[in-house]
C-alpha positions as CSV (number, residue, x, y, z in Angstrom):
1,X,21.8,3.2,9.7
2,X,18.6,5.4,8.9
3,X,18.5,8.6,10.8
4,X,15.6,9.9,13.2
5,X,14.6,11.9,10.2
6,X,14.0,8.5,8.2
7,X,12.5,7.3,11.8
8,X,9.9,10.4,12.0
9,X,8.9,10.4,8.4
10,X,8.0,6.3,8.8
11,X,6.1,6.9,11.9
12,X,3.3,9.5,9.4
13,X,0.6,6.8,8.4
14,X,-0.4,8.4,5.2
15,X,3.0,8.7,3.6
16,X,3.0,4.9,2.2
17,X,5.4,3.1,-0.4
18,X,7.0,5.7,-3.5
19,X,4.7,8.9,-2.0
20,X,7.6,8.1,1.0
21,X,10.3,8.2,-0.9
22,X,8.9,11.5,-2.7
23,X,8.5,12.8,0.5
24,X,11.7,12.2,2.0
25,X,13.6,12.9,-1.1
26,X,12.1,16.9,-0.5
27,X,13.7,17.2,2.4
28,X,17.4,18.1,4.1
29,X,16.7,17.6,7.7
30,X,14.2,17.5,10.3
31,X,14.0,22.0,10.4
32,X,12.2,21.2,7.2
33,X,9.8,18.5,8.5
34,X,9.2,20.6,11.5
35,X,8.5,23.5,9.2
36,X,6.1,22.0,6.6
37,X,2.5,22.9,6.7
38,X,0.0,20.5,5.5
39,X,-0.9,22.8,2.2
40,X,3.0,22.4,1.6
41,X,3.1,18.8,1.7
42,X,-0.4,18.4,-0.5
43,X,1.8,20.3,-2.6
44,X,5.2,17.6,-2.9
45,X,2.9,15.6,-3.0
46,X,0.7,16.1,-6.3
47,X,-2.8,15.5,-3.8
48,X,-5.3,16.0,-0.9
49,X,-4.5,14.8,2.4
50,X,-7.5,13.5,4.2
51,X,-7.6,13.3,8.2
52,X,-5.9,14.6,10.7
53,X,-2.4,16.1,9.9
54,X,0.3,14.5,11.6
55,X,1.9,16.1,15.0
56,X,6.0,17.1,14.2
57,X,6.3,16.8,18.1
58,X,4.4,13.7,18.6
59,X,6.7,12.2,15.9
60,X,9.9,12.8,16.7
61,X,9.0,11.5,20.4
62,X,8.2,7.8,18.7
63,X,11.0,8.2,16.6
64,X,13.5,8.6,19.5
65,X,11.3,5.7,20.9
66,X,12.0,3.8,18.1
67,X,15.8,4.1,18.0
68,X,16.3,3.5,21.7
69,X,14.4,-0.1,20.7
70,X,16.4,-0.3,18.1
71,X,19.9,0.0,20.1
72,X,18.4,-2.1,22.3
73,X,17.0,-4.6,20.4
74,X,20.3,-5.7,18.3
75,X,18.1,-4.2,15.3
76,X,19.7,-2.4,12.5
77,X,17.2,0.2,10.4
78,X,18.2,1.0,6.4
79,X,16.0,3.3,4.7
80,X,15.8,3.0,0.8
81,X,18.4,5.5,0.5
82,X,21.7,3.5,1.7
83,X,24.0,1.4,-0.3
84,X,22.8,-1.6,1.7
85,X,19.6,-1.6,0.7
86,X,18.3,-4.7,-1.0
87,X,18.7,-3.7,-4.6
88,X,16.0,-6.2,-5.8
89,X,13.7,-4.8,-3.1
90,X,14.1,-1.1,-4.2
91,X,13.0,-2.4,-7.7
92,X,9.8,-3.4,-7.1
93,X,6.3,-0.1,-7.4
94,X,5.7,0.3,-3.6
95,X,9.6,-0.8,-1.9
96,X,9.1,-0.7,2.2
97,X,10.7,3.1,3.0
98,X,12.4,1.4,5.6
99,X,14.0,-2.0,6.4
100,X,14.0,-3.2,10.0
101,X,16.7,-6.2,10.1
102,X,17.9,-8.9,12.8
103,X,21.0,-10.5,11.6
104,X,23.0,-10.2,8.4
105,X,21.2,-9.0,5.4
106,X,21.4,-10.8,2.3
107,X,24.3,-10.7,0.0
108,X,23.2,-8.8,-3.4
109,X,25.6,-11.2,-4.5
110,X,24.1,-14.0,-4.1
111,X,20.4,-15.3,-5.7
112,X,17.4,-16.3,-3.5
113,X,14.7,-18.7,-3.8
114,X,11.6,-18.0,-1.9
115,X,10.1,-20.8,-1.0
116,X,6.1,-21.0,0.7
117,X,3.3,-22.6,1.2
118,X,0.0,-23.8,3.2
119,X,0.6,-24.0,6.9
120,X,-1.1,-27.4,7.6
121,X,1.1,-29.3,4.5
122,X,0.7,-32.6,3.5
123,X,3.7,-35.1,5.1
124,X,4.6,-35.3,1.5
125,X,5.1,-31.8,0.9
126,X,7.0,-31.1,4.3
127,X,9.5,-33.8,3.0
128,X,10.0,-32.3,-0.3
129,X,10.6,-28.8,1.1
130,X,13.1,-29.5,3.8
131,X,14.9,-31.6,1.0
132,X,14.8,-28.7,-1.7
133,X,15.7,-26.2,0.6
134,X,18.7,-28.5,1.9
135,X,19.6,-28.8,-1.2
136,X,19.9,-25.1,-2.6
137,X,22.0,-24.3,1.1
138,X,24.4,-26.9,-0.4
139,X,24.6,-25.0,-3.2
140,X,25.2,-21.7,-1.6
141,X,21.8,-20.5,-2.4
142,X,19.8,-18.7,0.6
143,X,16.0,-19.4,0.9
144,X,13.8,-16.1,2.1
145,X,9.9,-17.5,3.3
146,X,7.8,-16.0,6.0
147,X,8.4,-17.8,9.2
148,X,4.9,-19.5,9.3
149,X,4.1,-22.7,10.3
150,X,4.4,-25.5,7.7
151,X,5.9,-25.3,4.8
152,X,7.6,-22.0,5.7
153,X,9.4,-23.0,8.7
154,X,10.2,-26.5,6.9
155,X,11.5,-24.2,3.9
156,X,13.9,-22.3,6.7
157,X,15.1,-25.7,8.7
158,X,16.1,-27.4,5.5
159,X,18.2,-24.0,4.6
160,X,19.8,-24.4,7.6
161,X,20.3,-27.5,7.7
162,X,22.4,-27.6,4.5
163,X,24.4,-24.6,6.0
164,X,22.2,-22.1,4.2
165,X,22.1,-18.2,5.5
166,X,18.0,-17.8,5.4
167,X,15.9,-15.3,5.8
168,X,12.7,-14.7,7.0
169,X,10.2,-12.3,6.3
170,X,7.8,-11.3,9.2
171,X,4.1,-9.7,9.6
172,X,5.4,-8.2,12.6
173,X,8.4,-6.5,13.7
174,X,11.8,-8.5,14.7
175,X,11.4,-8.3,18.2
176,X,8.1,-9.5,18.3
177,X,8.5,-12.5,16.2
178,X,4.8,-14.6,15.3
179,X,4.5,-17.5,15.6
180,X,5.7,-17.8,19.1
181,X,6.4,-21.4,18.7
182,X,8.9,-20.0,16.2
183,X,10.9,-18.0,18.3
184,X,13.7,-20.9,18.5
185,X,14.1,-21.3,14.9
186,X,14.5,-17.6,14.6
187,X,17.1,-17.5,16.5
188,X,19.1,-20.2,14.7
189,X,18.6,-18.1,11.9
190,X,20.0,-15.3,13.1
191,X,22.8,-17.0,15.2
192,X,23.7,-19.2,11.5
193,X,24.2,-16.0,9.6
194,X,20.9,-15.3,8.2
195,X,18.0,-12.3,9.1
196,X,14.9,-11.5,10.0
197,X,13.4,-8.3,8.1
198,X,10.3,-6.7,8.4
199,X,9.0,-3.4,7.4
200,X,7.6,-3.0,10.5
201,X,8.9,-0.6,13.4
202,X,10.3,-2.0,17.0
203,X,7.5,-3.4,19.2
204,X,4.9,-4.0,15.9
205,X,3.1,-7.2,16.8
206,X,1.4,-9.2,14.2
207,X,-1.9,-7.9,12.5
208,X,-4.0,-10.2,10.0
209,X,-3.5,-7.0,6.6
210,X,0.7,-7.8,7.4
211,X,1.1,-10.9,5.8
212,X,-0.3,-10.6,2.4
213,X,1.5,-6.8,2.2
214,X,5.4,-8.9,3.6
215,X,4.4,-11.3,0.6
216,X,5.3,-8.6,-1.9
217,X,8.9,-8.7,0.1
218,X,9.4,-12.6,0.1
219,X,9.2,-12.7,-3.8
220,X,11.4,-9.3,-4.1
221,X,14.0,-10.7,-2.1
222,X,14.2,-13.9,-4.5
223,X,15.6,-14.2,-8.0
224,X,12.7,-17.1,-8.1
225,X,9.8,-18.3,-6.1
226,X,8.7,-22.1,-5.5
227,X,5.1,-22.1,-3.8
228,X,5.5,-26.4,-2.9
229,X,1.3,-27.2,-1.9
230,X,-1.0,-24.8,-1.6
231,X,-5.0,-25.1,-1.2
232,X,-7.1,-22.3,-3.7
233,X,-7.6,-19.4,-1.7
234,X,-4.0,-20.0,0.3
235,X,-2.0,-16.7,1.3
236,X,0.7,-18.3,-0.4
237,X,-1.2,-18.0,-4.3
238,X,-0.6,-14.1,-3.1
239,X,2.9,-14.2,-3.4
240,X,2.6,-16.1,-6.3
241,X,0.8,-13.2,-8.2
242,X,3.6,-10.9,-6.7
243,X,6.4,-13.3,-8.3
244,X,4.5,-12.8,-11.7
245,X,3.9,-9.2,-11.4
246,X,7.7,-8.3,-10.9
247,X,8.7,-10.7,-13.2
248,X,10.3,-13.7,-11.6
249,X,10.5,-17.1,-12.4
250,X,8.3,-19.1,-10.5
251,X,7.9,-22.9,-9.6
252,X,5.6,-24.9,-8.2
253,X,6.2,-28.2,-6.0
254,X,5.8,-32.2,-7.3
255,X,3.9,-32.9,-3.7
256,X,1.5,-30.1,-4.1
257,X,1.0,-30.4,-8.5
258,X,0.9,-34.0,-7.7
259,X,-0.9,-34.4,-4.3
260,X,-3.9,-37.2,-5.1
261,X,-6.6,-39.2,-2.6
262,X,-7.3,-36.9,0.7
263,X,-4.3,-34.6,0.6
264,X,-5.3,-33.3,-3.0
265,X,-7.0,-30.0,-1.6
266,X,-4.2,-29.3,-0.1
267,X,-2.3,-28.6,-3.5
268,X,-5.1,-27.4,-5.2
269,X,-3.9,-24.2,-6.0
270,X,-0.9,-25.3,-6.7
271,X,-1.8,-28.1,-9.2
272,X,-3.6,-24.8,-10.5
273,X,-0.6,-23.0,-11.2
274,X,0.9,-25.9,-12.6
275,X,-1.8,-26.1,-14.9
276,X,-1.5,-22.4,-15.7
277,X,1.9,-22.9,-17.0
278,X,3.8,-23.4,-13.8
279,X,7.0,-25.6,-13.8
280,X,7.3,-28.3,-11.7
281,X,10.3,-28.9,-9.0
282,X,10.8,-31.9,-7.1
283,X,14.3,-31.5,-6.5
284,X,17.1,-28.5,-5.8
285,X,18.8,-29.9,-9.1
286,X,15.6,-28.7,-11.0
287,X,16.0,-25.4,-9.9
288,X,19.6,-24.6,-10.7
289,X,19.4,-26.2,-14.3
290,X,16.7,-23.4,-14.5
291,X,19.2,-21.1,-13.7
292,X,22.2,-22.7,-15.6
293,X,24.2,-23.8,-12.6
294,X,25.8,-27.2,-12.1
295,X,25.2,-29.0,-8.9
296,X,28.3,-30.0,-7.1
297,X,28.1,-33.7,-6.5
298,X,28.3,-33.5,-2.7
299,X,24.9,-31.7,-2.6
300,X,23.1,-35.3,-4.1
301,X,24.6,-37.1,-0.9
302,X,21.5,-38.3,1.2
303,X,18.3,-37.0,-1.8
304,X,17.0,-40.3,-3.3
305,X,15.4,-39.2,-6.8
306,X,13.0,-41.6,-6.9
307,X,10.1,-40.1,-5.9
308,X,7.8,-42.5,-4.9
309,X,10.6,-44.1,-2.5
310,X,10.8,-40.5,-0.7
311,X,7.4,-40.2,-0.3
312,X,6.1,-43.4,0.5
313,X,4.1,-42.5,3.0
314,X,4.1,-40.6,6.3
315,X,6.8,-42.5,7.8
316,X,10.1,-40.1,6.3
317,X,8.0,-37.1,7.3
318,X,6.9,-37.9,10.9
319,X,10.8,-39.2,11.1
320,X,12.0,-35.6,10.2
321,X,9.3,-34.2,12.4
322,X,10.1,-36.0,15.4
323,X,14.0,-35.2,14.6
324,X,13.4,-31.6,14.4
325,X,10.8,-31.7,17.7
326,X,8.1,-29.9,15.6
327,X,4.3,-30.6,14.8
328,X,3.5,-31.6,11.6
């Protein structure tokens, strides 16, 4: 659990990503923060600080404010520094200095997929994601997406539908999870073993400049990332690039590569990516041959591989809709 040192030093907006980590790395306690002048800090720092110079009394107040919300809240706090500390996470250029976590983290142990997309997916797309993510829970592979409407909360039920721990990456903090109309499938994920992290402080409500930064955090989590349909310009194509830049594999869905007649926009981007050099998925098998792990025969019970009899039309996806009481 991160100390009110780690607390305090989160709380000073202009100490961001490694530059934290320098930071905190230069000092043995909180006498040292409290004693630091501004030249000093310009000076562990290697440049100019601009605006006005943080308060050490003002700090540790919302860092005492944050740890009573974290007791509170059933919300653990591990700073880059602890053993349990996602190792993949601390890999990546700018790693969040602090990890704000509902639930279980994820087992190092154990590979990720991250799995995302548009929020408004095609019924095609929605079937193919709850079946792929089923699939990998069966076997024993987590999926890590965002929590948004669409193909992210599909990519999360599926999980847990196959038993899967998931996790989901927020925009906000833990307590204030966004969507609202989420709040019920967060909870599942927490109760079924799984988490909600977030790099965001107790009582940090959503702001539009979270969700492309958490992006970076969805593909560090994952050993791979499948983006199933996703229109050009789509938040999702974001954490594509981040899969690319730290060097994962990524995937890209049959419904969104394939999409045709008025659903095509939707997968624009991703028939893009496809395009690009992309594989397509259709199926948790494809994955996992990717990857060089069989697939126990149990986890085929229910898929039907032929995949114009799964995605006939909109009847298996308002089915699955209606059976989960969500919107498509």
């Amino acid at each position: 659990m991160a100390d009110l040192l780690d607390l305090m030093v989160e709380r000073i907006p202009f100490l961001k990503s490694y530059e934290k980590i320098l930071f905190r790395g230069k000092l043995e306690g909180e006498a040292e923060l409290s004693a630091i002048s501004p030249g000093g800090l310009e000076r562990i720092l290697n440049r100019s600080l601009r605006g006005r110079f943080f308060n050490k009394a003002d700090l540790r107040e919302k860092a005492e404010q944050d740890a009573a919300l974290l007791s509170m809240r059933a919300i653990a706090c591990v700073s880059y520094y602890e053993v349990s500390y996602p190792p993949l996470l601390r890999e990546i250029y700018d790693p969040p200095f602090l990890v704000f976590c509902r639930g279980r983290l994820p087992r190092p142990e154990k590979p990720l997929v991250a799995v995302v997309g548009t929020r408004k997916p095609s019924p095609r797309a929605l079937a193919e994601t709850f079946e792929i993510c089923r699939g990998l829970a069966r076997c024993g592979i987590p999926v890590v997406s965002g929590l948004a409407l669409g193909i992210d909360a599909m990519a999360h039920r599926g999980n847990l539908e196959g038993g899967g721990e998931t996790v989901a990456v927020l925009g906000s903090s833990p307590d204030e999870v966004y969507p609202a109309s989420n709040r019920t499938l967060a909870r599942r994920i927490v109760e079924r073993g799984g988490a909600l992290l977030s790099e965001y402080p107790p009582g940090t409500g959503p702001r539009p400049y979270h969700f492309p930064a958490r992006n970076r955090i969805i593909s560090a989590l994952a050993r791979g990332v499948l983006i199933v349909e996703a229109p050009l310009g789509s938040g999702a194509l974001i954490t594509a690039q981040f899969a690319l830049e730290q060097g994962k594999d990524l995937w890209v869905g049959s419904a969104g590569a394939r999409e045709r007649g008025s659903f095509a926009v939707l997968g624009a981007g991703t028939a893009k990516l496809a395009d690009e050099g992309a594989k397509i998925v259709a199926r948790a098998g494809d994955i996992l041959a990717e990857w060089g792990i069989k697939e126990p025969v149990e986890a085929d019970t229910g898929n039907v591989h032929n995949e114009e009899a799964v995605f006939s039309g909109k009847g298996l996806a308002s089915s699955l809709a209606k059976s989960l009481n969500i919107e498509l």
